[in-house]
TIKESE-445819 format. One record per residue (C-alpha): residue number from 1; residue in one letter; x negated, y negated, z. Coordinates in steps of 0.5 Angstrom, whole numbers, always signed. Example, Ala and Ser with C-alpha at 12.3 -4.5 7.8 and 13.67 -1.06 7.14 Angstrom:
<keses>
<kese resi="1" resn="a" u="-25" v="+9" w="+16"/>
<kese resi="2" resn="s" u="-27" v="+2" w="+14"/>
</keses>
This chain:
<keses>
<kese resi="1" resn="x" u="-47" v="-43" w="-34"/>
<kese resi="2" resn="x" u="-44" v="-50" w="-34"/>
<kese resi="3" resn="x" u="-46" v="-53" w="-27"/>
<kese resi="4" resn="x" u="-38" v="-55" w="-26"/>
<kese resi="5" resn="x" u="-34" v="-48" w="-28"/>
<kese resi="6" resn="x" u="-38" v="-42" w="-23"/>
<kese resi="7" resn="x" u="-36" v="-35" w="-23"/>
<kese resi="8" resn="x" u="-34" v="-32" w="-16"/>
<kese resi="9" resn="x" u="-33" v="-26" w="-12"/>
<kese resi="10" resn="x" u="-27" v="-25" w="-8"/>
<kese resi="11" resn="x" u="-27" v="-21" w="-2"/>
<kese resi="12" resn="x" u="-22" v="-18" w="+2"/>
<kese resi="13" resn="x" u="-23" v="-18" w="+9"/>
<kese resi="14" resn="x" u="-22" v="-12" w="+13"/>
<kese resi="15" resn="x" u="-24" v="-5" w="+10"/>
<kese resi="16" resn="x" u="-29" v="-9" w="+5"/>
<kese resi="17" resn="x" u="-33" v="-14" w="+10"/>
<kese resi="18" resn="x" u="-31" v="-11" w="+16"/>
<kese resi="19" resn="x" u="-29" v="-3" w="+19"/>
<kese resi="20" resn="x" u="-20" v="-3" w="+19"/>
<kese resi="21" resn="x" u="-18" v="+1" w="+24"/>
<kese resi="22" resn="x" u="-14" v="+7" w="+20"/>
<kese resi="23" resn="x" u="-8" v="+11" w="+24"/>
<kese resi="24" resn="x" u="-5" v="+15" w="+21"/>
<kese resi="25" resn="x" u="-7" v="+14" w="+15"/>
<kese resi="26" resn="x" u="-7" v="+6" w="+15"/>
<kese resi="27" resn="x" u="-12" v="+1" w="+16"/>
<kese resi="28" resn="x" u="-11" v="-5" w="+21"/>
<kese resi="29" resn="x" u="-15" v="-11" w="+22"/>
<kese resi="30" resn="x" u="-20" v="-11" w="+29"/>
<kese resi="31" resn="x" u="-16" v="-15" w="+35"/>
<kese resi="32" resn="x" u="-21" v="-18" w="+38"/>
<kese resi="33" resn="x" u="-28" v="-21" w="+36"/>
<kese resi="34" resn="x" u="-32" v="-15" w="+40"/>
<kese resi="35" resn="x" u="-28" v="-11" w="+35"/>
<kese resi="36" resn="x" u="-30" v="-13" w="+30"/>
<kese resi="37" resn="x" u="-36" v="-8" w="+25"/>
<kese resi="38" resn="x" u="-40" v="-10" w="+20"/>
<kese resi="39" resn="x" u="-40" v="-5" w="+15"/>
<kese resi="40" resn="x" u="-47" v="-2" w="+13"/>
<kese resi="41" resn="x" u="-51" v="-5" w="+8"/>
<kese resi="42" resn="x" u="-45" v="-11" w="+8"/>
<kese resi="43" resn="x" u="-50" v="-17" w="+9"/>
<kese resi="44" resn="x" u="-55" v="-15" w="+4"/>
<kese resi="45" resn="x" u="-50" v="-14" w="-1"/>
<kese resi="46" resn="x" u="-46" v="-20" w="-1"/>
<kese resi="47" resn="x" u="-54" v="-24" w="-1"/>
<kese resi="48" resn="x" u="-55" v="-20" w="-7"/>
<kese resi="49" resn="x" u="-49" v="-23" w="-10"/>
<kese resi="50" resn="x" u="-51" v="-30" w="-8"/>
<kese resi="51" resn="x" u="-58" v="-29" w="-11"/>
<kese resi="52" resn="x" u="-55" v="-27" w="-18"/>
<kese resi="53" resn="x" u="-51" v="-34" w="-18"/>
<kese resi="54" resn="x" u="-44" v="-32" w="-15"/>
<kese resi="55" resn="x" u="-40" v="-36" w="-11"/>
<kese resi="56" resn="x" u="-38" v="-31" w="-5"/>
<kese resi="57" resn="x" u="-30" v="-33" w="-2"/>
<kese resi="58" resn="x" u="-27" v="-28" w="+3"/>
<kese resi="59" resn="x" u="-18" v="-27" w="+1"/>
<kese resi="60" resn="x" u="-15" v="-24" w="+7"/>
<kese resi="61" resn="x" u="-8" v="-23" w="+9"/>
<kese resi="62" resn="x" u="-7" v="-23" w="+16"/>
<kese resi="63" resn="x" u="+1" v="-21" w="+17"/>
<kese resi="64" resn="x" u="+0" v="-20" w="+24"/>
<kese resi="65" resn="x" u="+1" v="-27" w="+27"/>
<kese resi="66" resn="x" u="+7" v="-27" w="+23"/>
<kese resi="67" resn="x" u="+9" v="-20" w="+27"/>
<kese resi="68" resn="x" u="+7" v="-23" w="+33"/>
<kese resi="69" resn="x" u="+3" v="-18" w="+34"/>
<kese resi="70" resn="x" u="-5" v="-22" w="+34"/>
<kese resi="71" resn="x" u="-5" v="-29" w="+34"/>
<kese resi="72" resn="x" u="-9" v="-35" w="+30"/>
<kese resi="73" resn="x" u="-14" v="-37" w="+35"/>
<kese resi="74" resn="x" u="-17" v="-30" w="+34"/>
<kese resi="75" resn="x" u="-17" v="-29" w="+27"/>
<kese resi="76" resn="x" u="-20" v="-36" w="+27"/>
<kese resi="77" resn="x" u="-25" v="-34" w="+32"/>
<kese resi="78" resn="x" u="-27" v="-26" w="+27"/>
<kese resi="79" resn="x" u="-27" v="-30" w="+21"/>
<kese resi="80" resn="x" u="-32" v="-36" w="+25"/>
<kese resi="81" resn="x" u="-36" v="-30" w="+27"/>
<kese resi="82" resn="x" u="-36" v="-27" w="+20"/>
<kese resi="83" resn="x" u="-38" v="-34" w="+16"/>
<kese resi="84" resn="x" u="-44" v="-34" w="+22"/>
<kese resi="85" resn="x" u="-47" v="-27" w="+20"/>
<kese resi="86" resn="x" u="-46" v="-28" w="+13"/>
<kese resi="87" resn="x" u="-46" v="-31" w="+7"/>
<kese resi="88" resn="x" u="-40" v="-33" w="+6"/>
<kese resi="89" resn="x" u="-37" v="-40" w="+2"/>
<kese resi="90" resn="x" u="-31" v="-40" w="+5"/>
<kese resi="91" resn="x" u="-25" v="-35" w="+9"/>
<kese resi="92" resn="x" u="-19" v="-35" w="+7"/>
<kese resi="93" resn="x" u="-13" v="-32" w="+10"/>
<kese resi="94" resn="x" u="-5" v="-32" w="+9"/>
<kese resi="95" resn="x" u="-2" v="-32" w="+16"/>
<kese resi="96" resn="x" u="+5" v="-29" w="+12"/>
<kese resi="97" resn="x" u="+8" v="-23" w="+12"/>
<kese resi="98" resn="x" u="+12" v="-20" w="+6"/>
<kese resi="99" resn="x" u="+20" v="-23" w="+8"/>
<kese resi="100" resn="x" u="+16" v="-30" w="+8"/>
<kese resi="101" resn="x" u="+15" v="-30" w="+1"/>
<kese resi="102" resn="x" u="+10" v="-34" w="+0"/>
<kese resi="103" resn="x" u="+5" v="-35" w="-6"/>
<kese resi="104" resn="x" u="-2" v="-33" w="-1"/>
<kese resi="105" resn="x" u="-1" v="-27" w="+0"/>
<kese resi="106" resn="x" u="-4" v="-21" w="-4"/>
<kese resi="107" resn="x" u="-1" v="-18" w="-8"/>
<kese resi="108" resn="x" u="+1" v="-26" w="-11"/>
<kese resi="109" resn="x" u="-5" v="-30" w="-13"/>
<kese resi="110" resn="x" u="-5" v="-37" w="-9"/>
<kese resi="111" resn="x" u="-11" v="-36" w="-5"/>
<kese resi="112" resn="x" u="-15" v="-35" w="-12"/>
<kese resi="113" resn="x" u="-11" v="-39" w="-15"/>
<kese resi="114" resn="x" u="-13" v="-44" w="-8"/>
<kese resi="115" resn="x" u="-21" v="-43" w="-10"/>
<kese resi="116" resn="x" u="-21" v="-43" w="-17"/>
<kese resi="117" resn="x" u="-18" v="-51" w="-16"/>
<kese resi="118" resn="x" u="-22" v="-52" w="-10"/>
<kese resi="119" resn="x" u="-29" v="-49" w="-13"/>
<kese resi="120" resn="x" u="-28" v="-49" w="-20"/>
<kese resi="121" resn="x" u="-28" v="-42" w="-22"/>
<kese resi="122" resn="x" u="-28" v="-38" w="-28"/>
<kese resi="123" resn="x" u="-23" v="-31" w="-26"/>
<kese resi="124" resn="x" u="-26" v="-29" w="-33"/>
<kese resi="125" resn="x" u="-33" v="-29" w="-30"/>
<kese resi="126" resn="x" u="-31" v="-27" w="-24"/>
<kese resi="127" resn="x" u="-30" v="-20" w="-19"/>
<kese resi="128" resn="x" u="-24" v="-18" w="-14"/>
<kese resi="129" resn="x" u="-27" v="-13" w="-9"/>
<kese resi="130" resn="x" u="-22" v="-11" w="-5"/>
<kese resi="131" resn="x" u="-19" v="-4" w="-2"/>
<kese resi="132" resn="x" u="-11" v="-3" w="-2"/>
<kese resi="133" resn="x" u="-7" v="-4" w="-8"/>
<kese resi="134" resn="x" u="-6" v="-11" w="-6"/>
<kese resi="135" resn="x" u="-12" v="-14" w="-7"/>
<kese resi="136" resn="x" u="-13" v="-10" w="-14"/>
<kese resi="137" resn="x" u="-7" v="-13" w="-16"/>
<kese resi="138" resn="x" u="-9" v="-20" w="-13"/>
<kese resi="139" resn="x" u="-15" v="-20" w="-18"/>
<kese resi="140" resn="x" u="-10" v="-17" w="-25"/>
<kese resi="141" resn="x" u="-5" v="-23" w="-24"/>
<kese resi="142" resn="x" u="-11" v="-28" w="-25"/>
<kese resi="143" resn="x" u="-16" v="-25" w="-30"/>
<kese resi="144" resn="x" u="-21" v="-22" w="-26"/>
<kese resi="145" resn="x" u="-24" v="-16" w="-26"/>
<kese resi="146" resn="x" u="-23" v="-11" w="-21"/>
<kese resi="147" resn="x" u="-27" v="-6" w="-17"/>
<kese resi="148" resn="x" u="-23" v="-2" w="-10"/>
<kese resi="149" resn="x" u="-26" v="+0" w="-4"/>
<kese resi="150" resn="x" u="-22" v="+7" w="-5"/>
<kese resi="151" resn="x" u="-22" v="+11" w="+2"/>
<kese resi="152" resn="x" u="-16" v="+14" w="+0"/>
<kese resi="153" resn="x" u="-11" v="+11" w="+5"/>
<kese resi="154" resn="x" u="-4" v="+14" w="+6"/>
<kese resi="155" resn="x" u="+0" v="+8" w="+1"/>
<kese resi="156" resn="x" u="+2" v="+9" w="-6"/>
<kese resi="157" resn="x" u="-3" v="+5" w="-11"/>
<kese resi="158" resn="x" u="+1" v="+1" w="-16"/>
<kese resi="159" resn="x" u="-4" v="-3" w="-19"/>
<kese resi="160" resn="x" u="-10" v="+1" w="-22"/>
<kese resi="161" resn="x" u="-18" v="-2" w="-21"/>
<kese resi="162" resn="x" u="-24" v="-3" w="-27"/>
<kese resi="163" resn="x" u="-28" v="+0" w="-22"/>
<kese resi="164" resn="x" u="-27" v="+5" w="-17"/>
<kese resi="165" resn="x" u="-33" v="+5" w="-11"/>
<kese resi="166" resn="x" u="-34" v="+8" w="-4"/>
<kese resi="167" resn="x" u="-37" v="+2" w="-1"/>
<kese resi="168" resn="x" u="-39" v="-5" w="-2"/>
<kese resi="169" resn="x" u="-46" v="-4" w="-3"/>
<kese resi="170" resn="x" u="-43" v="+0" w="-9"/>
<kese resi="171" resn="x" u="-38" v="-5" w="-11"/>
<kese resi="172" resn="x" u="-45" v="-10" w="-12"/>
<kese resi="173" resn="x" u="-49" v="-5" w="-17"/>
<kese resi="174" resn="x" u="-42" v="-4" w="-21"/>
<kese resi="175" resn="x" u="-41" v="-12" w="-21"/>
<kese resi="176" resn="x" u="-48" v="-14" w="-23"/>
<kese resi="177" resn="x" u="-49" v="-9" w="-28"/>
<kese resi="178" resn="x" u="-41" v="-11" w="-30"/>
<kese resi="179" resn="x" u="-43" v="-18" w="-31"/>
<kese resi="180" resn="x" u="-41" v="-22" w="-37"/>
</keses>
């Protein structure tokens, strides 16, 4: 692969990287950094990624500091404990919620589209992972492939993945096996 042009993976933050906490059928972020559990087999699966040449970037929508519900300052602390542990490139989050209508947030594709001009990525070699319908829809609108965490939460799927795992480490054996 050109040295200039790299592929990627994109993962979503809560339910991919970390536990979401589900009530009633829906995920919701951690609220604090000791909140905060790393998904079994998580680690070695993103090193697995680095190992084969993938640049790693996390695209998390975090509307609860829009809500008024969590503020920056503790996302940004989960998200520096997260880059400390892992073997992440770079986090990136929208802050937005859907009424802002802004071009970040998932299901919309600026945040790829950030990384790709930023990392020069290719999105026809490269691989969204996500666990909500947003993410999947993300990954489509750009030309990635597109592989769900699917813990069968209690919202309407509108946008069908390539893949359908139950956790990351799963998600890494498609990826790897699905390479182009």
């Amino acid at each position: 692969m050109n040295a200039l042009r790299r592929k990627a993976v994109f993962l979503d933050r809560d339910g991919v990287i970390n536990r979401s906490l589900v009530k009633d059928g829906n995920p919701y972020p951690p609220s604090s950094v000791e909140e905060v559990e790393i998904l079994p087999g998580v680690p070695s699966a993103i090193r697995e990624l680095k190992d084969a040449g993938f640049l790693i970037i996390c695209v998390t929508n975090q509307p609860d500091v829009a809500r008024r519900t969590q503020n920056r300052r503790t996302v940004e602390a989960i998200h520096k404990f997260l880059l400390k542990l892992l073997y992440l490139d770079e986090i990136m989050v929208c802050y937005h919620d859907d009424k802002d209508k802004c071009q970040c947030r998932k299901p919309l594709p600026g945040m790829l589209l950030d990384a790709v001009a930023r990392f020069s990525i290719v999105l026809e070699e490269s691989f969204m992972v996500g666990d909500r319908w947003r993410d999947i829809e993300a990954g489509r609108r750009v030309g990635c492939t597109t592989v769900l965490i699917d813990y069968h939460y209690a919202e309407t799927e509108r946008s069908q993945p390539d893949a359908r795992v139950s956790s990351l480490p799963e998600a890494v054996d498609w990826i790897l096996n699905h390479c182009k």
